[in-house]
ZAGUKE-940482 format. One line per 8 residues: number of its first residue (from 1); their letters; for each residue x, y, z of C-alpha. Coordinates in steps of 0.25 Angstrom, whole numbers, plus 5000, padded with zeros to 4 digits. Each point is the difference from the previous one (the first is absolute). Example, Ala and Ser with C-alpha at 12.3 -4.5 7.8 and 13.67 -1.06 7.14 Angstrom:
2
1	as	5049:4982:5031  5006:5014:4998
END
This chain:
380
1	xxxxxxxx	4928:4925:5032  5015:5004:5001  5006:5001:5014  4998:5013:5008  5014:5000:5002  5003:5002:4985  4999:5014:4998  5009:5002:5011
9	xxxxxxxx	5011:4989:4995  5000:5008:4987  5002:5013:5004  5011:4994:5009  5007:4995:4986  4998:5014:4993  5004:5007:5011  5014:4994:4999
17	xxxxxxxx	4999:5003:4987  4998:5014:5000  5010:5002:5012  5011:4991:4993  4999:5010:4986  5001:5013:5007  5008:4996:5014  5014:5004:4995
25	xxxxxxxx	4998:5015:4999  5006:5003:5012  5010:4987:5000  5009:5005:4988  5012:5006:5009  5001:4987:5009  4997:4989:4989  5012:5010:4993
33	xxxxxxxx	5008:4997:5010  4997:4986:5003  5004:4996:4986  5011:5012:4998  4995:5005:4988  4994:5014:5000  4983:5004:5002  4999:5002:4986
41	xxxxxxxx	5005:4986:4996  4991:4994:5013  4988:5007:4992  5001:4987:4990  4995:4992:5012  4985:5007:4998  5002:5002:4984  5003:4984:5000
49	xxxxxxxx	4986:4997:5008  4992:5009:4992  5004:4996:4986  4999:4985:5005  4986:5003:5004  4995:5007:4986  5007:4990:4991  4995:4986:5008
57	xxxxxxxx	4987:5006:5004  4992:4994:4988  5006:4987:4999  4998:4998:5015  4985:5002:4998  5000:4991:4989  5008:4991:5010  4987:5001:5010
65	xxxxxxxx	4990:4998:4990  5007:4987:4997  5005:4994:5012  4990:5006:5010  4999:5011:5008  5004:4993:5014  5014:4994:4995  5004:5012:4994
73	xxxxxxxx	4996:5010:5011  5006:4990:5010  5014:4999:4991  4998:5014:4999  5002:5003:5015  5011:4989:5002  5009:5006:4990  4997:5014:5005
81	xxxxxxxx	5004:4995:5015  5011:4992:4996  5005:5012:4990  5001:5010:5011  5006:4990:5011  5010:4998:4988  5003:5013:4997  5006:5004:5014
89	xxxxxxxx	5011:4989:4998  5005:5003:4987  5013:5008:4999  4999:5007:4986  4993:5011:4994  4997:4991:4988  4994:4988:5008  4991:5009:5008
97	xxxxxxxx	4995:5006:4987  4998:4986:4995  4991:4997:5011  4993:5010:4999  4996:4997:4987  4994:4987:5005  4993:5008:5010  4996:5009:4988
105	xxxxxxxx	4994:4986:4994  4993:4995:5014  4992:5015:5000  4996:4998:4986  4996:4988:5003  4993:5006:5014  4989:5010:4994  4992:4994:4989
113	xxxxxxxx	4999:4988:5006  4995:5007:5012  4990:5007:4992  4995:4988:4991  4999:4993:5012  4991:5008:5005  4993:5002:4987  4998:4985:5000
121	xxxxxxxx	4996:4999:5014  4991:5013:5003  4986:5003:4995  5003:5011:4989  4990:5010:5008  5010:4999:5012  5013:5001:4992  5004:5011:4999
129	xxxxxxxx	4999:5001:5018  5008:4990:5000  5010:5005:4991  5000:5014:5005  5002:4992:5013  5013:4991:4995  5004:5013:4995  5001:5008:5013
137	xxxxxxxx	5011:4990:5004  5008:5004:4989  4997:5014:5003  5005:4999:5014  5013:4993:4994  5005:5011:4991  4995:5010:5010  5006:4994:5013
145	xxxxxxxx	5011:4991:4993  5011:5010:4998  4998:5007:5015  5000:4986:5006  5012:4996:4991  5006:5014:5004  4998:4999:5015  5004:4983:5000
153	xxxxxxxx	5012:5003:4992  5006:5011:5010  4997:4992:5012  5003:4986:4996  5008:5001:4988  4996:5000:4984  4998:4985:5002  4986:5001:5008
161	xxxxxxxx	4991:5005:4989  5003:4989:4992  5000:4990:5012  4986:5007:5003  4995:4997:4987  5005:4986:5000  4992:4997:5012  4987:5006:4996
169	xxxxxxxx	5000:4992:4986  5002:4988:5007  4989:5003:5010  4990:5004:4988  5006:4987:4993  4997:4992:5014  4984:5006:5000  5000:4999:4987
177	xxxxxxxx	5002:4984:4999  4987:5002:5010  4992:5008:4994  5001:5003:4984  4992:4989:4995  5003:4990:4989  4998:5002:4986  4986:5001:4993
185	xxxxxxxx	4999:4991:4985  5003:5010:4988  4987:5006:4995  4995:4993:4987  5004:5009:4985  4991:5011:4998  4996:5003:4985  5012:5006:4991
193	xxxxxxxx	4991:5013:4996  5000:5002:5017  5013:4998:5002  5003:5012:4988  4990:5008:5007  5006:4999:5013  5013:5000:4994  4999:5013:4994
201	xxxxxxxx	4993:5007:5013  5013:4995:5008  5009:5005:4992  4992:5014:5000  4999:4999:5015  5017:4997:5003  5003:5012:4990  4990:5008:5010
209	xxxxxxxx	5007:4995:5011  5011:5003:4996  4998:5015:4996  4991:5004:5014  5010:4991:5009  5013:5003:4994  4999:5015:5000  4994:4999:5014
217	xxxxxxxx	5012:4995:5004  5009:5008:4991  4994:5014:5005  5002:4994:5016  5014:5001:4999  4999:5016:4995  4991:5002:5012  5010:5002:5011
225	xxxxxxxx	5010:5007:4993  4987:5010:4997  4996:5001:5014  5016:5004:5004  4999:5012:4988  4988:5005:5003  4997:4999:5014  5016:5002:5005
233	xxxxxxxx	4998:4986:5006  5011:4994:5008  5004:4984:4998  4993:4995:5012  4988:5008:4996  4999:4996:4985  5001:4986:5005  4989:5001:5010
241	xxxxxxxx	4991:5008:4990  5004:4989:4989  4994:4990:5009  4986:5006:4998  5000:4993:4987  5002:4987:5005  4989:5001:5012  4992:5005:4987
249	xxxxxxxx	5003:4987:4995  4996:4991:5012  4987:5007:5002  4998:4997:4984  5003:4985:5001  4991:5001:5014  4989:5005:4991  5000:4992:4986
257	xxxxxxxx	4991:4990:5005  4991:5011:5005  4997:5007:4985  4996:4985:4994  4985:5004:5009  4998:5012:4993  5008:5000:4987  5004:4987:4989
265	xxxxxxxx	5016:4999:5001  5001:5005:4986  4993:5012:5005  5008:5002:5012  5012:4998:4991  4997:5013:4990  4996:5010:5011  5012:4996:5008
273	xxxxxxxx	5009:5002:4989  4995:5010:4998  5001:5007:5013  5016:4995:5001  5001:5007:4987  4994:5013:5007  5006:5000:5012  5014:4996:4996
281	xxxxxxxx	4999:5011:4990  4995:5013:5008  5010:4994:5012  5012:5002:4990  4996:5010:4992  4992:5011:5007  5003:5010:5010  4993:4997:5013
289	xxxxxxxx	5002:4998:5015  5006:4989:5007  4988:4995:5007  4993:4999:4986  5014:4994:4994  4997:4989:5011  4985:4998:4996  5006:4996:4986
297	xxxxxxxx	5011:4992:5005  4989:4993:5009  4988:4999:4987  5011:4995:4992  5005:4990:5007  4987:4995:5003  4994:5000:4988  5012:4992:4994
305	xxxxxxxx	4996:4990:5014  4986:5000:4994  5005:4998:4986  5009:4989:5000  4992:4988:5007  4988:5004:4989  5009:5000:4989  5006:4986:5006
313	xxxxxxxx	4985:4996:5002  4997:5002:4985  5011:4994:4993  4999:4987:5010  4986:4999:4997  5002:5003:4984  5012:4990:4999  4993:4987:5004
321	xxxxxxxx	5009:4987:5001  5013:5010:4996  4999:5008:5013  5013:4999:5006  5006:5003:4984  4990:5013:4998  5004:5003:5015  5014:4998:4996
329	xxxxxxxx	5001:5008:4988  4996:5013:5009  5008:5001:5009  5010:4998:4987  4994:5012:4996  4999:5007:5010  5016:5000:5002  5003:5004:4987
337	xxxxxxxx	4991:5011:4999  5006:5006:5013  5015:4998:4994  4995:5005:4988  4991:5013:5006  5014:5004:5011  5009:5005:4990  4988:5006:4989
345	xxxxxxxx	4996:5008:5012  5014:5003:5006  5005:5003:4987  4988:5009:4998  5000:5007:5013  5016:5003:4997  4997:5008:4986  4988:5005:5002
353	xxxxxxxx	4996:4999:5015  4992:4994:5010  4987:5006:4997  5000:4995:4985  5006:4987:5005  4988:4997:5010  4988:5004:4990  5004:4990:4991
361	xxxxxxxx	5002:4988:5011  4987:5005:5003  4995:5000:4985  5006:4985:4999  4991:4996:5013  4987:5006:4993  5003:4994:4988  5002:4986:5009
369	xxxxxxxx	4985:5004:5006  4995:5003:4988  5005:4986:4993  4994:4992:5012  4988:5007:4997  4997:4996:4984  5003:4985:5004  4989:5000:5010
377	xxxx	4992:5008:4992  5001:4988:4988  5000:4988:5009  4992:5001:5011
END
């Protein structure tokens, strides 16, 4: 039996993940200033994590299947800690952008292995709790990460966030040493006809993903701008009514472990597709109230919550010895498919309107639901 404080260790590491990507939204101006270039050019600091993550992310999962998940998540949160300590003594623009592509590399290398460990070490009917568990830590990073970096920066200067993460990293690495346990022996091959099949179920199952989840995200970033044109919202409010989507997601996460008593993951996986799919499209498209635009903001968000630990669940228990890899190769996708949804639907919503722009981020979600549907139809 793993430790009890596992769960918690890893949604430590994740949550510095999440905090770390989304943190330097209201940083720009003093990072600009610190390194005198302007908040455009400061931009490259987050464009430099993000492309890192996407592009390492499957060799990294190969890396864990490999060498083990322990050495590689423990690398992982020394490189993180040592990158972001690093980064408040550099002097350039360029050597801060740099860093931050090794951080980009220590947080691709962070969340499949978290996962796989997981997989490896949680019975598969307990899975997706524990994920949906891990996963609230990242949730509270990307939804408390840039407040914390916003208020730490302006009382302490643009150093602290980084200082803060740098400590928390070495604690999780600290626990960790404790806590994740060593490596189990590789499993045995399984038959070449089951690895196909499984093969070919996975690769259905990331182009799912990737449908539901990227235009999730993509139609998130058209939901404040909607509530400021429609509602007559002010900036503090849009930002408090936004929030609804990340409690939305906590509550989701909260509950995933919950569904697996009533309904298989692959189950939970179509209906709560399908409920994002509904409720991100009557929020951006239809002409209703603010208390009912809030209901979908908060249905959204926590069918995506419900959603993304089964989906996790699925493709850990369906990739066998290649967990981290499979693991690996989805958040891959999932990255691409939101830098390629943005500019479809922003392009969209310029020529054509919002409306149009939101049915078909909607239309892509359903389509995602409906794909994850046929493979478990065919191979369960």
């Amino acid at each position: 039996m793993p430790s009890p404080f596992l769960l918690p260790v890893l949604a430590l590491a994740v949550c510095m993940v999440g905090a770390a990507e989304f943190m330097l939204a209201p940083m720009l101006a003093p990072l600009a200033s610190a390194f005198n270039t302007s908040p455009a050019h400061a931009s490259g600091l987050v464009s430099a994590y993000a492309l890192s993550y996407a592009a390492a992310a499957p060799l990294m999962g190969w890396l864990s299947d490999r060498a083990g998940r322990r050495k590689v998540l423990l690398a992982a949160m020394l490189l993180f800690a040592v990158d972001s300590l690093a980064l408040t003594l550099v002097p350039t623009l360029q050597a801060a952008m740099a860093l931050r592509i090794l951080g980009g590399l220590a947080a691709a290398a962070t969340i499949p292995t978290v996962f796989a460990l997981i997989a490896d070490r949680i019975p598969p009917a307990k899975q997706a709790g524990a994920m949906g568990g891990v996963m609230l830590g990242m949730t509270a990073g990307i939804a408390a990460g840039p407040a914390a970096a916003g208020l730490l920066a302006e009382a302490w200067g643009w150093r602290a966030p980084f200082l803060l993460i740098a400590g928390s990293c070495l604690a999780a690495f600290g626990l960790g040493w404790w806590v994740i346990p060593r490596d189990l022996p590789r499993a045995r091959k399984t038959k070449e006809s089951s690895i196909e099949k499984a093969s070919a179920g996975i690769f259905r199952l990331l182009l799912a993903k990737g449908a539901w989840n990227g235009s999730a995200v993509a139609g998130y970033v058209f939901a404040g701008e909607a509530l400021r044109m429609r509602y007559g919202l002010e900036v503090g409010a849009v930002g408090i009514a936004v929030s609804v989507f990340g409690l939305g997601l906590g509550i989701g996460n909260t509950l995933a472990g919950h569904c697996r008593r009533y309904l298989r993951e692959e189950d939970t996986l179509v209906l709560a597709t399908v409920v994002v799919a509904c409720a991100m499209t009557l929020f951006l498209t239809a002409a209703i109230g603010l208390p009912v635009a809030l209901g979908c903001l908060l249905a959204w968000g926590a069918a995506l919550g419900i959603a993304a630990p089964a989906s996790t669940a699925i493709l850990a228990q369906r990739a066998g010895a290649n967990k981290g890899k499979v693991l690996a190769a989805s958040e891959s996708v999932n990255n691409v498919a939101v830098l390629m949804l943005l500019p479809v639907a922003a392009s969209a919503s310029a020529t054509y309107g919002v409306t149009p722009a939101s049915a078909l981020l909607g239309g892509i979600c359903l389509a995602g639901a409906i794909l994850s549907a046929t493979v478990r139809r065919r191979e369960v």
